[in-house]
VEXDREN-2710 file (C-alpha; in Angstrom, 1 decimal):
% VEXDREN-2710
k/r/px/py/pz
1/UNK/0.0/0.0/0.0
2/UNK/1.7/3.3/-0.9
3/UNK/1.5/6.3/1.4
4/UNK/-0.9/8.2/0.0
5/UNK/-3.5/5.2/0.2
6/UNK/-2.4/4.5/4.7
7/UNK/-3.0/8.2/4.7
8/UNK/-6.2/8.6/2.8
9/UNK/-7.7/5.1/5.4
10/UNK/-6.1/6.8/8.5
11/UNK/-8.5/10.3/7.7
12/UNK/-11.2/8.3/6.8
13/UNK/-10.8/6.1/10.8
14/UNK/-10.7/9.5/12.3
15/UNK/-13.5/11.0/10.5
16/UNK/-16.1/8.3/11.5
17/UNK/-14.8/7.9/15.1
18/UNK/-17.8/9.9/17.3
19/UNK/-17.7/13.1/18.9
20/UNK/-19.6/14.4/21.8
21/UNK/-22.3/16.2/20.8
22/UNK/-21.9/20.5/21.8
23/UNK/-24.2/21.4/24.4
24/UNK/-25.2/24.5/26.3
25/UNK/-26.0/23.5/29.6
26/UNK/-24.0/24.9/32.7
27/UNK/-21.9/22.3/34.7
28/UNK/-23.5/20.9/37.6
29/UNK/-23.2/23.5/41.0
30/UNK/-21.3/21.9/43.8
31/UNK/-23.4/20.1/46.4
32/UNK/-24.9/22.3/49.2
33/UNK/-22.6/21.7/52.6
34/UNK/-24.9/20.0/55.0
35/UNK/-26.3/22.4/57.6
36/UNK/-26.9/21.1/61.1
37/UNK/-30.0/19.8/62.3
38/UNK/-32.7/22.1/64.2
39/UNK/-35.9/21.3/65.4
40/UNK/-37.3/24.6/64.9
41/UNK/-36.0/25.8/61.2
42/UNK/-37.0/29.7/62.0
43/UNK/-34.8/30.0/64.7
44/UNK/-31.5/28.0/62.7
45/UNK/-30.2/31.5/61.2
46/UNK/-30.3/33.3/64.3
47/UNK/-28.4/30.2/66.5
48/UNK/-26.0/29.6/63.7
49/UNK/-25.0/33.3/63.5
50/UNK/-24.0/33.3/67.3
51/UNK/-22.5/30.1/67.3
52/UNK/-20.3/31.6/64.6
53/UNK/-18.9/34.2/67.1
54/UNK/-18.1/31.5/69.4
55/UNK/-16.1/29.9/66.4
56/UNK/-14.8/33.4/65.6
57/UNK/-13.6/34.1/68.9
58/UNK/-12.2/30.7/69.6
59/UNK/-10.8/30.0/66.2
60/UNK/-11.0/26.1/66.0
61/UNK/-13.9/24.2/64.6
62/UNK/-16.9/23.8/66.7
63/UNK/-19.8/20.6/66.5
64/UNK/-22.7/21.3/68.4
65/UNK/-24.5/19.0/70.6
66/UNK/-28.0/20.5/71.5
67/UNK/-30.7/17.9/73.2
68/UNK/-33.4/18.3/75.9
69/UNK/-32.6/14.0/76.1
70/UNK/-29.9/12.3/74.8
71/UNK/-30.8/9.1/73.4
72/UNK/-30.2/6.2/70.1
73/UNK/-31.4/8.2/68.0
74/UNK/-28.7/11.5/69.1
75/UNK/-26.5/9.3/68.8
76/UNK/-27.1/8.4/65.4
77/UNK/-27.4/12.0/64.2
78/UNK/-23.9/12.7/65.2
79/UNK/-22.7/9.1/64.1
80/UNK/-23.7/10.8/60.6
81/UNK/-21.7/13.4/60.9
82/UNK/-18.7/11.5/61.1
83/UNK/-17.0/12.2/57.7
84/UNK/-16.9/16.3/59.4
85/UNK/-15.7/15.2/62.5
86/UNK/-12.9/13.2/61.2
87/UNK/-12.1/16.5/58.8
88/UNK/-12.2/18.6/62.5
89/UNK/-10.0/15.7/64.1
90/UNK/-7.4/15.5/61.6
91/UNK/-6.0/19.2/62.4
92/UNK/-4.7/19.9/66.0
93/UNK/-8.2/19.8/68.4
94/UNK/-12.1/20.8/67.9
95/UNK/-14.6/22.1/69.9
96/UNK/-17.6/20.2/71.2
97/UNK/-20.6/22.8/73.1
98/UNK/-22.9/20.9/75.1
99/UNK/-26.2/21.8/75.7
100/UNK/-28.4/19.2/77.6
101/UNK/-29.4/17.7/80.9
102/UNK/-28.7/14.1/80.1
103/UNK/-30.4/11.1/78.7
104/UNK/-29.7/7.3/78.3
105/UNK/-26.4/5.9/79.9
106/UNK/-25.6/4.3/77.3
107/UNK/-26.3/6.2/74.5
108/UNK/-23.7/9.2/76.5
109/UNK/-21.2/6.5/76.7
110/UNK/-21.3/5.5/72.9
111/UNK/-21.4/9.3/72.0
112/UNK/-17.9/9.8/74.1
113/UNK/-16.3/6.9/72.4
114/UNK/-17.3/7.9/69.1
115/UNK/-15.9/11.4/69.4
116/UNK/-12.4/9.8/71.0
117/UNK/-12.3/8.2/67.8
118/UNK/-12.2/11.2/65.9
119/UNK/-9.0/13.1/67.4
120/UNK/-6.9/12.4/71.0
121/UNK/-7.9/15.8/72.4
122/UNK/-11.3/18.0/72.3
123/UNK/-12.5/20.5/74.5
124/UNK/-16.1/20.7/75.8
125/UNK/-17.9/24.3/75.8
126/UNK/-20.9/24.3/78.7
127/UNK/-22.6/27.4/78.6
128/UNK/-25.0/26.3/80.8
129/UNK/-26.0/22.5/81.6
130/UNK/-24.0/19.8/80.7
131/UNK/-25.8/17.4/83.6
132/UNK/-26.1/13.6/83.7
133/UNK/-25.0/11.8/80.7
134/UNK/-24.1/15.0/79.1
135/UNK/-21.6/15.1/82.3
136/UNK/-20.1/12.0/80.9
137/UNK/-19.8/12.8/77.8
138/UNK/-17.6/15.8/79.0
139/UNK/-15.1/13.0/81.2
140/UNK/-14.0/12.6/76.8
141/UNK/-12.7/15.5/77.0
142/UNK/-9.6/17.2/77.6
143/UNK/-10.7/20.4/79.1
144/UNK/-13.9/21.7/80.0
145/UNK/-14.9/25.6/79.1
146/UNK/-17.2/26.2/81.9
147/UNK/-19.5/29.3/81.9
148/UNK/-20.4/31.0/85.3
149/UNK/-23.4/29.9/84.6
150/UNK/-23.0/26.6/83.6
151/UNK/-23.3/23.6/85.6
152/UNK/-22.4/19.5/85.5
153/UNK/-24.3/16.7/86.9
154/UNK/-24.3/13.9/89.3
155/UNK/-24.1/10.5/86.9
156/UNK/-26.0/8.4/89.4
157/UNK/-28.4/6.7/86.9
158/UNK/-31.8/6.8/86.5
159/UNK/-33.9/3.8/85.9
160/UNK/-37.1/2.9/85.2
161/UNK/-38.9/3.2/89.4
162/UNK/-39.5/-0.3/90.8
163/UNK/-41.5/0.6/93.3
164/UNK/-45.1/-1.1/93.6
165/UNK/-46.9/2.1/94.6
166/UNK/-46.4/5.1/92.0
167/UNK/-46.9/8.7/91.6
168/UNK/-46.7/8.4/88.2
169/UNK/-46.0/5.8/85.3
170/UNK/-43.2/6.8/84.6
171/UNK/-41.5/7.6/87.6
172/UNK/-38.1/6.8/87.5
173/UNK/-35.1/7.1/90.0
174/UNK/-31.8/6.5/91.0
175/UNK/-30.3/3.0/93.0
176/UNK/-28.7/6.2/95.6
177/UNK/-32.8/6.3/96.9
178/UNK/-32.5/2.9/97.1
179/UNK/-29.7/2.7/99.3
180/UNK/-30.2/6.0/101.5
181/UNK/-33.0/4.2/102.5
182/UNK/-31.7/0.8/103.7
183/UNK/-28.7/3.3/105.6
184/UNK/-31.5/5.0/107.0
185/UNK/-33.4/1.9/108.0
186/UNK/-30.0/0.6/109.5
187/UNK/-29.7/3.7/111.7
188/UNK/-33.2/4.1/112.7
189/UNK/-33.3/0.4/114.5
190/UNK/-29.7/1.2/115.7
191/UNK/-31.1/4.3/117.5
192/UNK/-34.5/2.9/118.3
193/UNK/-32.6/-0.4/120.0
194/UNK/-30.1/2.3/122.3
195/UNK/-33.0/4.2/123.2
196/UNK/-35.4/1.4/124.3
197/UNK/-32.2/0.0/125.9
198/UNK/-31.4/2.7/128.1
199/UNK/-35.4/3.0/129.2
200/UNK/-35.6/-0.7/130.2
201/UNK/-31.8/-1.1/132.2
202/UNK/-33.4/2.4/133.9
203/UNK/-36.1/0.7/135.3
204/UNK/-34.3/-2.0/136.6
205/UNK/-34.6/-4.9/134.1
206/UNK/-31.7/-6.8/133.3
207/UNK/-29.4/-6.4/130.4
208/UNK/-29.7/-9.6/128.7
209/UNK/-33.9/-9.0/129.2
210/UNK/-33.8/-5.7/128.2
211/UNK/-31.7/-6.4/125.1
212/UNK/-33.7/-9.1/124.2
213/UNK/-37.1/-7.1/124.4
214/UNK/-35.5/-3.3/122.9
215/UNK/-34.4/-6.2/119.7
216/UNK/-37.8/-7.6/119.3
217/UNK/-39.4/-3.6/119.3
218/UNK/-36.5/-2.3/117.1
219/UNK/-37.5/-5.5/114.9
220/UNK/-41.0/-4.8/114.6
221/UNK/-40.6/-1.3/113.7
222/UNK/-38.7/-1.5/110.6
223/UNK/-40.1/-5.0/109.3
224/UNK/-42.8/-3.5/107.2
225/UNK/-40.6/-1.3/105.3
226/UNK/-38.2/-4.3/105.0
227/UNK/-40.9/-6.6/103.7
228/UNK/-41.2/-4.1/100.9
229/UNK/-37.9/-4.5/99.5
230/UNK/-37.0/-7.0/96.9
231/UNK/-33.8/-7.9/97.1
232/UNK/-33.4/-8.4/93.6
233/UNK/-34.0/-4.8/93.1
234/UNK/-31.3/-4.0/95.3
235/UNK/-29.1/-6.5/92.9
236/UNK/-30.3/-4.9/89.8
237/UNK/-29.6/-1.2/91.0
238/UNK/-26.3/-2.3/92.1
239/UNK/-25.2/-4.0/88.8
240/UNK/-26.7/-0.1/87.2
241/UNK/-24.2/1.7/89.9
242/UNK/-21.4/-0.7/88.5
243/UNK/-22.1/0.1/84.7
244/UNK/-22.0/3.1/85.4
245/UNK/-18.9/3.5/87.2
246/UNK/-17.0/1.0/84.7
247/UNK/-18.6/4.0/81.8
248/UNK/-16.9/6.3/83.6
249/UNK/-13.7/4.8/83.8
250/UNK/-13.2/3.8/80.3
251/UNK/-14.4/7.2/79.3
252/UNK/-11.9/9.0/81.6
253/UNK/-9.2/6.8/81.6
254/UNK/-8.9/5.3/78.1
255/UNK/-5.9/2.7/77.8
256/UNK/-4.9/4.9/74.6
257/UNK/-2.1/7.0/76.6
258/UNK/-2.6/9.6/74.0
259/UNK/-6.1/10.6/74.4
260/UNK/-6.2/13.5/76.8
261/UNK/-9.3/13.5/79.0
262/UNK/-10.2/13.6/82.3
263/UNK/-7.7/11.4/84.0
264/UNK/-7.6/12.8/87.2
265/UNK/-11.3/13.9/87.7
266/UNK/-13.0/12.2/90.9
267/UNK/-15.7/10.4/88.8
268/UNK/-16.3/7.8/91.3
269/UNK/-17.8/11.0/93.3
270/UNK/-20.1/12.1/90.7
271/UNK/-21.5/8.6/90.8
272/UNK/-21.7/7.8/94.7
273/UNK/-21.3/11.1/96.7
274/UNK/-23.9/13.4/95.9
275/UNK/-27.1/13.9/97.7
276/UNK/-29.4/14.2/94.9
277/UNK/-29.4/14.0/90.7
278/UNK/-30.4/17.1/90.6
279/UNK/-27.1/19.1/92.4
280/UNK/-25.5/21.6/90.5
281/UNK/-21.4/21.1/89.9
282/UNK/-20.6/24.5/89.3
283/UNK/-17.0/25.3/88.2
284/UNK/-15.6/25.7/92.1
285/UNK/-17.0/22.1/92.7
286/UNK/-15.7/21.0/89.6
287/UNK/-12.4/22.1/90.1
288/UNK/-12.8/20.0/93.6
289/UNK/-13.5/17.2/91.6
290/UNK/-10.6/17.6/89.7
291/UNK/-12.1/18.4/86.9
292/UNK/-9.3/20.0/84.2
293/UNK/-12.0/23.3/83.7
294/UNK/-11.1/26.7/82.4
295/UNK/-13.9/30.1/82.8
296/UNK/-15.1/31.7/79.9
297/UNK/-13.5/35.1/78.9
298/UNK/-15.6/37.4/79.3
299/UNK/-15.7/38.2/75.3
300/UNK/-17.4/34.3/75.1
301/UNK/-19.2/34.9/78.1
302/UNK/-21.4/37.8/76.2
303/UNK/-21.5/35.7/73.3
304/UNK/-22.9/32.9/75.7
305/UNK/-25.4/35.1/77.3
306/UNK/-26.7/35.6/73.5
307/UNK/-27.0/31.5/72.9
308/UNK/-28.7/30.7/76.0
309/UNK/-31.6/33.3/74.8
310/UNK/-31.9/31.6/71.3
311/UNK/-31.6/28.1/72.1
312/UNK/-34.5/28.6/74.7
313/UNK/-37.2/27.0/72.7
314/UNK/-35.1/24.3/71.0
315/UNK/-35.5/21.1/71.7
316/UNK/-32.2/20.2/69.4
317/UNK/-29.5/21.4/67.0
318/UNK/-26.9/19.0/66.4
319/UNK/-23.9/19.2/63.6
320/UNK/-20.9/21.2/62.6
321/UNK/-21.2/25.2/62.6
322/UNK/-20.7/26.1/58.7
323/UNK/-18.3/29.0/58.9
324/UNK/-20.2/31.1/56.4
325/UNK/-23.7/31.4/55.9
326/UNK/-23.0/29.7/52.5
327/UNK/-22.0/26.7/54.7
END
């Protein structure tokens, strides 16, 4: 085949190969970044645009964790967010501000882990309640931003009431009740026993008779509370001070020597030592607790003063604060 001929088949291959037709259309926009969840869409600008300043005047990313009750299905909302988080994690530390009283024991614990998993060192902003379970999510992390407001929780768990007699249905509280009332039992037929004790040996009856008749009284005072009490009720709030207590540890104390938390914090107090669930662990009895805990300037405490009146009537906002109202 002479040149002229390869040349003349080579044009002709070209010419029927196809070619994409020309169009006009624009190319695709880039996806929308996700916004974080709130339950009431009116109020989202507004919440955004002052957790911004906190971003602003902290200069490190910032999740937010918003809930009037942690539970599964918190926990799966941030789960989703994990591709941000790991973003966040990958640079030196993020923020994480907590907003809630608590929720499901279990659900805080998995929530802790799952933010350990993003980076070895976060720091928790509480601008005002961080109690319960939201208390152990904070044990994650390696310092605490405390407003003067704000306040943490006793982690004594609350369970579903076993009690046969109910105010309500769903009454629920913790196995400390349980206990404080068996110690208060304990002392009450200790007392009743010395008192009846010194009557009887004051009217002349003999020890052994008056010990043996102050035990039979002291008995019959306090058996028809004790009758009351299962004692597998005592078991199972037992085993729920255990779990959480074993929570605790492992969120405090990881085995990972390079994830900063709160190694030295008292938790064991937080679960045993408090009076009621309700007591407020302000940032003195935090840092009694051992707590590592820093105060808000005074610059983040305006711009705290300004979140607690918009986040008033939400029940939840959960996500990564976009740093432009673009996202």
């Amino acid at each position: 085949m002479l040149v002229d001929d390869i040349i003349v088949v080579r044009f002709a291959m070209a010419s029927a190969t196809p070619h994409p037709a020309p169009t006009d259309d624009p190319p695709s926009p880039p996806a929308e970044p996700r916004r974080p969840s709130c339950d009431v869409p009116a109020l989202y600008p507004l919440i955004t645009e002052v957790l911004r300043e906190i971003c602003q005047q902290r200069q490190r990313p910032l999740f937010v964790l918003v809930s009037d009750y942690i539970d599964g299905d918190i926990l799966n909302e941030v789960f989703s967010w994990r591709k941000e988080l790991r973003a966040a994690g990958a640079g030196e530390s993020f923020d994480v501000l907590i907003h809630s009283p608590g929720g499901q024991l279990t659900a805080s614990y998995m929530l802790a882990r799952l933010l350990s998993r993003f980076t070895n060192s976060w720091e928790a902003l509480v601008p005002q309640n961080a109690g319960s379970g939201a208390t152990l999510i904070c044990l994650g992390s390696s310092n605490i931003l405390m407003s003067e407001l704000a306040q943490l929780g006793p982690l004594d768990p609350q369970v579903a009431s076993k009690k046969r007699e109910k105010f309500f249905a769903t009454e629920r509280q913790s196995p400390l009740e349980a206990f404080e009332a068996l110690r208060y039992l304990r002392e009450f037929a200790a007392s009743s026993l010395d008192a009846l004790m010194e009557v009887l040996t004051d009217r002349g009856i003999a020890p052994q008779k008056a010990l043996e008749v102050s035990t039979s009284i002291a008995t019959d005072l306090v058996k028809p509370v004790l009758e009351k009490i299962d004692p597998y009720d005592l078991g199972a709030f037992s085993l729920d001070n255990k779990l959480a207590l074993s929570y605790c540890k492992e969120v405090a104390r990881p085995s990972d020597p390079k994830k900063k938390t709160q190694r030295k914090a008292f938790f064991k107090s937080i679960v045993e030592d408090y009076p009621a669930h309700e007591f407020a662990i302000d940032f003195v009895e935090a840092q009694a607790l051992r707590f590592a805990v820093t105060l808000a300037s005074m610059d983040l405490e305006d711009i705290f003063d300004k979140f607690r009146l918009r986040i008033a009537k939400v029940k939840f906002y959960v996500g990564m604060v976009p740093l432009t109202p673009e996202g």
